[in-house]
C-alpha angles and dihedrals in degrees: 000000000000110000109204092193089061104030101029118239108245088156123131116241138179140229137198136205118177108135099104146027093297126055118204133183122198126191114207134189100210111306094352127073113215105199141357140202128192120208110260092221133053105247107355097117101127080065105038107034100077092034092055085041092054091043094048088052102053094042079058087045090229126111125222081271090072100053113102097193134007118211121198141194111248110194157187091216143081099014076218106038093054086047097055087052109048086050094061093048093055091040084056086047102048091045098062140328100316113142125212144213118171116210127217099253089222088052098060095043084060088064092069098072089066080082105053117081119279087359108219119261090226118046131193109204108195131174128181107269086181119231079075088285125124139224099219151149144173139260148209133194116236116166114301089345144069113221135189121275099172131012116258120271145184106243158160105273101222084045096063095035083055090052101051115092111257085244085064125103120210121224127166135094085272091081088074093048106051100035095154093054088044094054092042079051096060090195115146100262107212114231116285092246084079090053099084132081111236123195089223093071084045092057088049101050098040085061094063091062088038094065099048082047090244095154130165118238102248098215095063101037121130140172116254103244096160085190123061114242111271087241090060086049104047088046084056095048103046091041088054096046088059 
């Protein structure tokens, strides 16, 4: 097996991000990521996604052949987007020896408070889940990181706002979608620059279990959805009610 500590890792890598509005795709040497792209148009990741990656590729002057390991974004997030993804990740997998590791979405979104001034030591990371629900889930600081406190959930909005501690800030793209249980809340909201998902964290925190050689088996990789698709659920309903 290689062994980055002893050997270095000057490999190239990729990393994905298409769980929002906004899709992103990062190329890395080793710990370092050398260039990103986000997508120029909101959803539209089934038709932008191959063609960055691509992009990215040539400008580096290497070819998918070249890439030692693929990171992408897991969700929660777009049913879609993640699907499209996670896809690509496997694609990349299955077509020569690309290795995987799939990051938390909301994981990755925490991230972003390292950047604002005097970022807060509890963190509430929270994304529209539709029929006024959230996908969600809570942070610590600790050092130059943000990590889990509790597992993302589908929630009520001002339930999980309730349950955060009053030292905590709220980030995410939730924050757009419930407006009236963020301000009941009361809780600091972070600026709307730290609500996106960027390859590039991906990239970041996908390295640290790199280097411990904690990779996902890419056959059985899937996005979280935590909740089933609508169209799932409405074929269930409809096929119950007969």
């Amino acid at each position: 097996m290689y062994d980055a500590a002893v050997m270095g890792d000057s490999r190239w890598n990729i990393a994905i991000e298409t769980s929002g509005r906004i899709g992103s795709v990062a190329i890395g040497r080793g710990d370092n990521v050398v260039a990103v792209k986000s997508f120029s148009a909101d959803q539209r990741h089934a038709v932008e996604l191959l063609p960055t990656m691509d992009r990215l590729c040539r400008e580096q002057g290497i070819t998918p052949q070249d890439l030692s390991d693929c990171y992408v974004s897991g969700g929660p997030g777009s049913f879609t987007g993640l699907r499209i993804g996670i896809t690509a990740a496997r694609a990349l997998a299955l077509a020569g020896a690309v290795r995987v590791i799939r990051v938390p979405t909301l994981d990755v979104i925490a991230q972003n408070a390292l950047d604002v001034d005097d970022p807060p030591p509890r963190l509430g990371v929270i994304l529209d889940a539709k029929r006024k629900r959230i996908y969600a889930a809570s942070y610590a600081r600790n050092g130059r990181r943000y990590d889990r406190v509790t597992e993302p959930q589908e929630c009520d909005p001002a339930a999980f706002l309730a349950a955060l501690a009053r030292s905590a800030a709220l980030t995410g793209e939730g924050v757009l979608f419930a407006p009236d249980a963020v301000a009941a809340g009361g809780l600091h909201v972070l600026p709307p620059e730290t609500y996106r998902a960027r390859a590039e964290v991906v990239h970041r925190l996908a390295r640290e279990r790199a280097q411990r050689g904690d990779y996902d088996e890419s056959r059985s990789l899937i996005p979280i959805y935590i909740r089933r698709p609508e169209a799932e659920e409405v074929w269930e309903k409809r096929h119950t009610d007969q």
